[in-house]
N, C-alpha and C positions, 0 to 999 in steps of 0.2 A: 476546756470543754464548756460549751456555754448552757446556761439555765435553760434554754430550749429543747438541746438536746437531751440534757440529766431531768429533768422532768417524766419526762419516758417511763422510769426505771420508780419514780414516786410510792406507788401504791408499796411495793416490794417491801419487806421487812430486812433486816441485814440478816438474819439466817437464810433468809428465801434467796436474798438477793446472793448468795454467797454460792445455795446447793444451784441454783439456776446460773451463776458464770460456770461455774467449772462443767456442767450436763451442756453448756451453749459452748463452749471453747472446745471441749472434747471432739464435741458434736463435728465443729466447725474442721479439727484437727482430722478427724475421721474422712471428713468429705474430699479435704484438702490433697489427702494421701492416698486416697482410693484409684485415683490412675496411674501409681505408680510404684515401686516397690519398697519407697521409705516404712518404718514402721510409724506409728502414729505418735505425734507430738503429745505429750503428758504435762500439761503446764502444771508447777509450783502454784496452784494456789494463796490467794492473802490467806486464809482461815484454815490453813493446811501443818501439818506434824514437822516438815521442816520450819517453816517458820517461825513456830511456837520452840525450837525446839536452837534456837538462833538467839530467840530474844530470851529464855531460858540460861543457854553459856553467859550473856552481859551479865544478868540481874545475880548482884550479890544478894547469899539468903538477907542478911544483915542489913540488904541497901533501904536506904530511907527513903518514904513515897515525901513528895511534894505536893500536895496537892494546891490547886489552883481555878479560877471559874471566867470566867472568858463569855460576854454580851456582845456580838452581833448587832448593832440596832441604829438606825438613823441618828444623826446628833448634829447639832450648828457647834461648829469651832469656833474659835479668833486665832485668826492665821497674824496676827500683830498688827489690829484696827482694821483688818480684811476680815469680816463672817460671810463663810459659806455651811451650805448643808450640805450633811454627807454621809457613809455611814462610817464607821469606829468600833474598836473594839473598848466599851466601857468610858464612851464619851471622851476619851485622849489623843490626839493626835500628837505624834502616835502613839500606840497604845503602851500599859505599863509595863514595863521592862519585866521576863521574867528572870530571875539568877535562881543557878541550881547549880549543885558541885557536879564534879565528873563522878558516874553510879550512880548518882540519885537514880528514881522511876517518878518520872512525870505525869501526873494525875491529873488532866483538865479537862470540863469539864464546860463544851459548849452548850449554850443558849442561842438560838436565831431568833431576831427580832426585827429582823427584812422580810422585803416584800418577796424577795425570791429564794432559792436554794442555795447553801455554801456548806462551806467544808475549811480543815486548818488542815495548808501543808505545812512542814516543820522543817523550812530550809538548811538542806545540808546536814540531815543528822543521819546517820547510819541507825535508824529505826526500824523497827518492827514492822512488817510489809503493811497487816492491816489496819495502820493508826499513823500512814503517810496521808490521806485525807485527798486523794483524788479518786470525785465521784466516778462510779460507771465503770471501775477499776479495781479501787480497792478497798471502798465501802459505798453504801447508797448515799445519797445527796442529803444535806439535813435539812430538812424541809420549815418553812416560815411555821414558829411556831414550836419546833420540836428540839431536839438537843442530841447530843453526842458525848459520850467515855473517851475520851484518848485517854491509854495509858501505855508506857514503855520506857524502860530504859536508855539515860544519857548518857554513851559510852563514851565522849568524847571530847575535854575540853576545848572550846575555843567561841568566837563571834559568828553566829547564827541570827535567825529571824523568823519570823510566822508569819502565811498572810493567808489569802482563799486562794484554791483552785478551781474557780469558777466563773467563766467568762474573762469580761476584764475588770472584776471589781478588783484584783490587785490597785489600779489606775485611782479607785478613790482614798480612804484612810484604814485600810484596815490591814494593820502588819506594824508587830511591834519587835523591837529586840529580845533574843533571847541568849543569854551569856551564861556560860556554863564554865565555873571557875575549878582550879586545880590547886587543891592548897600548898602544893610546893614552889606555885609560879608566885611572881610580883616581886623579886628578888632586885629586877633590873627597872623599876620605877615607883614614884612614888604616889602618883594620883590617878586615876583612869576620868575618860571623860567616854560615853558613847554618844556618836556620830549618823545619826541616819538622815541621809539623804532623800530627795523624792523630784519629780516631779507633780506638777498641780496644776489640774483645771477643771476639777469637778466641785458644783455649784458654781463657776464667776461665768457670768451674762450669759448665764441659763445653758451649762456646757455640763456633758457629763459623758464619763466609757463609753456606754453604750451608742449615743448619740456618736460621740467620733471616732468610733470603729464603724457606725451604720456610711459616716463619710467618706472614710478611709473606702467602703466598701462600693460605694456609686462612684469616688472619682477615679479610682481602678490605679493599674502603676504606671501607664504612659502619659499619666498626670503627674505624677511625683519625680519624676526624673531618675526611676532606675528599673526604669520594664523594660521588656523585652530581652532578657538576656537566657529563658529558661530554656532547655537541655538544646545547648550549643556545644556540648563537647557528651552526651550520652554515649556518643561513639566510639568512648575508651580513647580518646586524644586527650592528648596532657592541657589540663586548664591553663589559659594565661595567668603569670602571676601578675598582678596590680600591685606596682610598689608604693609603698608609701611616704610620706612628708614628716620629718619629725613637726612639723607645725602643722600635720595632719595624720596623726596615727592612729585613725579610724577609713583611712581614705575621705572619700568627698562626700558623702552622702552617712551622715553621723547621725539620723533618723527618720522617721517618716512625720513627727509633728512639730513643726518647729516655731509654731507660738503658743509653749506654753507660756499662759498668763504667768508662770512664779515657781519658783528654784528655793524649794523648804531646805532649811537642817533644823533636824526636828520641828518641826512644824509649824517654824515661822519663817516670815517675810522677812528683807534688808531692814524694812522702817522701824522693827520691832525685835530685833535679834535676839536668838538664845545667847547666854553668859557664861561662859564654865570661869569660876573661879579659882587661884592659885596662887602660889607664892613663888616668888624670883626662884632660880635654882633649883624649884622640883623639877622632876621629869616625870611628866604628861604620858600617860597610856591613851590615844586614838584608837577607840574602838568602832572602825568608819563602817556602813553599811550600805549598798545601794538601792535603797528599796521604789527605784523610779522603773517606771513602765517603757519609758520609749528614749532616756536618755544616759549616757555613760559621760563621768563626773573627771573635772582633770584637779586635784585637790592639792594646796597650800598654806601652810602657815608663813604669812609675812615676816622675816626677821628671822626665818628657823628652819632647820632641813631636819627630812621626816627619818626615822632610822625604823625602817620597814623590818619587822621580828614574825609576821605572819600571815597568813593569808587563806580566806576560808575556812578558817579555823587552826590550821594546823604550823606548824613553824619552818621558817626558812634560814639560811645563815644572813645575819645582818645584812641591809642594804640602805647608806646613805644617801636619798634622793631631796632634790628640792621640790619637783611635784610627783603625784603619783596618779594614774587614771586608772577609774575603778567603773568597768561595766555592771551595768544590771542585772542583779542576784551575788556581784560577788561581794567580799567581805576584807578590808587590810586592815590590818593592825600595826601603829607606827608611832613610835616614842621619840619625844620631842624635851628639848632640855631648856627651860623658857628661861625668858630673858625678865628685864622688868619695863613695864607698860601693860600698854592694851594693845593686842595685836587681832588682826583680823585672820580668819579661817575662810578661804575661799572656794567653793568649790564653782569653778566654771564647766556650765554647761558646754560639751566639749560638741564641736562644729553647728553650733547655735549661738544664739545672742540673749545672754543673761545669763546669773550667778547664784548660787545659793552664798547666805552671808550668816557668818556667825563671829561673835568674840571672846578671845582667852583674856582675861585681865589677873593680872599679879602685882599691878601698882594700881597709883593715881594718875589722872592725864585726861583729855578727851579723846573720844572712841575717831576712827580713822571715817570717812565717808564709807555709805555703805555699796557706791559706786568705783572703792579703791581696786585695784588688780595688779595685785604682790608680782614685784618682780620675778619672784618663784617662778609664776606662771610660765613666764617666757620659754623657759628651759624645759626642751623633749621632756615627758614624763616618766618614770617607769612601769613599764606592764612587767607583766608575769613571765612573761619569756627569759625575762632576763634574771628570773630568780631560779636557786636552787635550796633544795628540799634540807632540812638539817638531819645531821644524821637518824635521828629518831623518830623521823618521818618518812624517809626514805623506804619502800618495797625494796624486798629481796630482789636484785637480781636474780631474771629469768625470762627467758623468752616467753611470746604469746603464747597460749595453746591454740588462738583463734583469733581471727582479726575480720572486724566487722568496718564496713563503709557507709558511713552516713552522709547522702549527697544534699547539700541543701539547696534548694531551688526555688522559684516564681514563675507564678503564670505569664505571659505575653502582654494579656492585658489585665485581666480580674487581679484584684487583691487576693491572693493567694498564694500562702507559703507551704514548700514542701519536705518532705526528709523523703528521698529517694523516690520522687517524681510524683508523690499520694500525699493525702492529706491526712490528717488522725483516722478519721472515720475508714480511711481506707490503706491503713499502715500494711505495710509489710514486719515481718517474723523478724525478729532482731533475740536469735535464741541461744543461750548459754547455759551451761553446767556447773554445777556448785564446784566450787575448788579447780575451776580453770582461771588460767592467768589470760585477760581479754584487752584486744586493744581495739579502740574506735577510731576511726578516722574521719575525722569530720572536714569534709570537701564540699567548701565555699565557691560555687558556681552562679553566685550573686554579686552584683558590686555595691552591697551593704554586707554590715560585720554582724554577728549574731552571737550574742554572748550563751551558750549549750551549756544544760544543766541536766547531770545525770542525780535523779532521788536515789537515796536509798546507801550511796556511796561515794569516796571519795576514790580520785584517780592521780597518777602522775603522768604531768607531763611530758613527753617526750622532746626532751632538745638536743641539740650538740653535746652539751656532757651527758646528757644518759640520765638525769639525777633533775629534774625542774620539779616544779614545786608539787606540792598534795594540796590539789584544789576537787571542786564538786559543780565550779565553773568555769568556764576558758569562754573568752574573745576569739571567733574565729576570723580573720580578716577578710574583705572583699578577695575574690579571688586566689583563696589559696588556703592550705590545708597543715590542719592542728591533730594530731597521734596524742591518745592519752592509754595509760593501760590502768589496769583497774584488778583486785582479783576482788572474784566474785564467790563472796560468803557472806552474804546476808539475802537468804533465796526467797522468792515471788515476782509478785510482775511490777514493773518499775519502767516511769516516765523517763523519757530524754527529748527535751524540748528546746524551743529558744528561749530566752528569759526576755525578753522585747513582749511585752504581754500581749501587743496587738498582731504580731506574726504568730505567736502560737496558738492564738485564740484565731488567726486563720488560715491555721494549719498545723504548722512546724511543731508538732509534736509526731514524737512515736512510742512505743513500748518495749523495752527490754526485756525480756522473760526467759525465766531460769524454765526449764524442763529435765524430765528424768531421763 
């Protein structure tokens, strides 16, 4: 949702803004149903007795508040002898990691110190509807100047992140880890390192979001090399599937910007690399994160295969890979059993030219060039497809109660992306009941990939065995179509968008909402 838009809603107080959705949804529900004989839609409101009544069952009496404080504000980084300006959360790029056990109640406590309006979503957490931090939804925007309470219960160990939902400032520095520990885990390594990824081009030769989304938006998609393909099969004809290359398992078109100036982990450049240090014979915890806008990472350690135990948080049965590709928003976690030297961590930008560069050192030696590209690379990587859920992640068997179709689409020519032929502003009802078992169907009618993120909850995959992984993101591929089921017990109104910030910022979002 862009600052243009959420300014609208400014003057509004969050009680005001809270009794006036549900009197305007009702409203809207009311009009909707009046030519015909449904009865009227009754949305779950964020500030509503189910909700409160959800985050209520998490919070132990006993649980411990966290609290925490969180600046919004302009700041010049050193990306590694590179300064640009940008904004940050507390002058860090990225910002400082929070760690909370699983039960804590997280107590943070924003401050805006920009020129426009933002909000903290709290990716991938099974949170309290009204402290998921998407303005014009599920609180008002916080305005330059003002602040915000999030408080809620962290039901859920595993690797998460924070960043805004507003506009595309995802795109500059403002999104930091947040890792939510289980004191029963760390059994199977001995050091953690976390991994966040990015793409960057705001501040270098005077480049910034807004600026190249306004491009994105004059050069339209018959400039980019993948328009023209919107409702060519609305007709209920089965989409072509577009197979793919394991030296291209994105298909051909792996994003819409493809010079970005620099490929961070954590947020430096090759010439100046982050360092995690270690000793021979430990085993490395990879707490990898993608927090880039418009590119999906194909990831290696030189000299080492990644032994994947997670994903989005939650756990899979072990999976030995020599690389792993991790799209935008999602989260792996992969334990590595090092050698001795300096080895390089490579994440190449996947169907683009350039790398994010960082080094593990457990000896002495000199560092490898920061132009090296780990034979790792070569070799197909693992997605998510190919993983399954460990027992303890694993939904009961049981059929849908309901199964919902999310087509994704683009305009002909305009920059414009869609969920079922509309745009946010002009979504359709994507409507569920507390304690139904729901499956999505996310139908790629595009010949780009779109990594789909449902708030508020996680889902499983649907594959061949029945049993794929518990994620809160999935890759959907050019032409062709990804089933996740989900049950739904944590009720309000909840986004499902692309995680590509500049397709959902022009359009490709919708909203999921629980009703009575």
């Amino acid at each position: 949702m862009s600052a243009r838009q959420i300014r609208r809603l400014a003057p509004i107080s969050r009680r005001g803004f809270l009794a006036l959705g549900m009197g305007a949804t009702t409203a809207a529900a009311l009009a909707a149903c009046s030519a015909g004989p449904s009865r009227p839609r009754a949305l779950v409101e964020p500030d509503s007795e189910p909700v409160r009544a959800a985050e209520n069952a998490r919070r132990a009496a006993d649980a411990r508040i966290r609290p925490v404080s969180l600046r919004a504000a302009p700041a010049t980084v050193d990306l590694g002898g590179v300064q640009v300006r940008t904004w940050t959360y507390g002058g860090d790029l990225p910002g400082q990691a929070i760690r909370v056990d699983r039960g804590d109640v997280l107590r943070a406590t924003l401050s805006n110190g920009l020129t426009e309006p933002t909000t903290v979503h709290w990716h991938g957490i099974a949170l309290r509807n009204d402290m998921d931090g998407m303005p014009g939804l599920t609180q008002p925007p916080v305005e330059p100047g003002a602040g915000f309470d999030y408080e809620f219960t962290v039901p859920h160990a595993g690797t998460y992140f924070f960043h805004p939902h507003v506009g595309v400032q995802l795109d500059r520095g403002l999104y930091a880890p947040l890792i939510v520990e289980d004191r029963a885990d760390g059994r199977d390594y001995d050091i953690e390192a976390v991994v966040v990824l990015d793409d960057w081009l705001d501040g270098v030769d005077g480049r910034d979001p807004n600026q190249q989304l306004r491009q994105l938006q004059a050069q339209g998609m018959s400039g980019m090399g993948h328009g023209g393909m919107q409702d060519m099969h609305h007709d209920g004809a089965p989409s072509m599937v577009v197979p793919t290359h394991p030296d291209t398992p994105l298909g051909s078109d792996a994003g819409d910007i493809a010079d970005y100036p620099y490929y961070l982990v954590n947020g430096r450049i090759e010439a100046d690399p982050v360092t995690f240090a270690a000793k021979p014979g430990q085993r490395m915890r990879l707490r990898m994160i993608n927090a880039a806008s418009d590119t999906a990472f194909r990831v290696a350690v030189a000299g080492h295969q990644l032994r994947v135990t997670h994903t989005d948080g939650y756990p899979v049965q072990p999976v030995t890979t020599a690389s792993l590709l991790i799209g935008m928003g999602e989260r792996y976690d992969a334990i590595i059993e090092l050698g001795d030297g300096v080895f390089p961590l490579v994440a190449s930008a996947e169907g683009k030219s350039g790398q994010g560069f960082a080094l593990i050192r457990t000896g002495s030696g000199a560092p490898p060039p920061a132009a090296v590209r780990p034979e790792e690379l070569s070799v197909a990587p693992l997605t998510a497809d190919r993983l399954t859920a460990s027992d303890s992640a694993r939904l009961d068997h049981r059929a849908p109660d309901t199964t919902l179709d999310l087509t994704l689409g683009q305009h002909m020519r305009d920059y414009v992306w869609t969920i079922n032929g509309r745009v946010f502003d002009e979504h359709t009802a994507l409507d569920v009941v507390e304690g139904q078992r729901v499956r999505l169907r996310f139908i790629n009618e595009t010949m780009m990939f779109h990594p789909m993120h449902l708030h508020g909850h996680t889902f499983q995959m649907v594959t061949p065995t029945g049993v794929g992984p518990r994620k809160d993101t999935a890759i959907v591929l050019p032409r062709q179509t990804v089933e996740v089921d989900f049950h739904a017990d944590n009720p309000g109104q909840w986004m499902v968008h692309c995680h590509n910030a500049y397709h959902g910022e022009a359009g490709m979002m919708s909203v999921l909402s629980y009703v009575r």
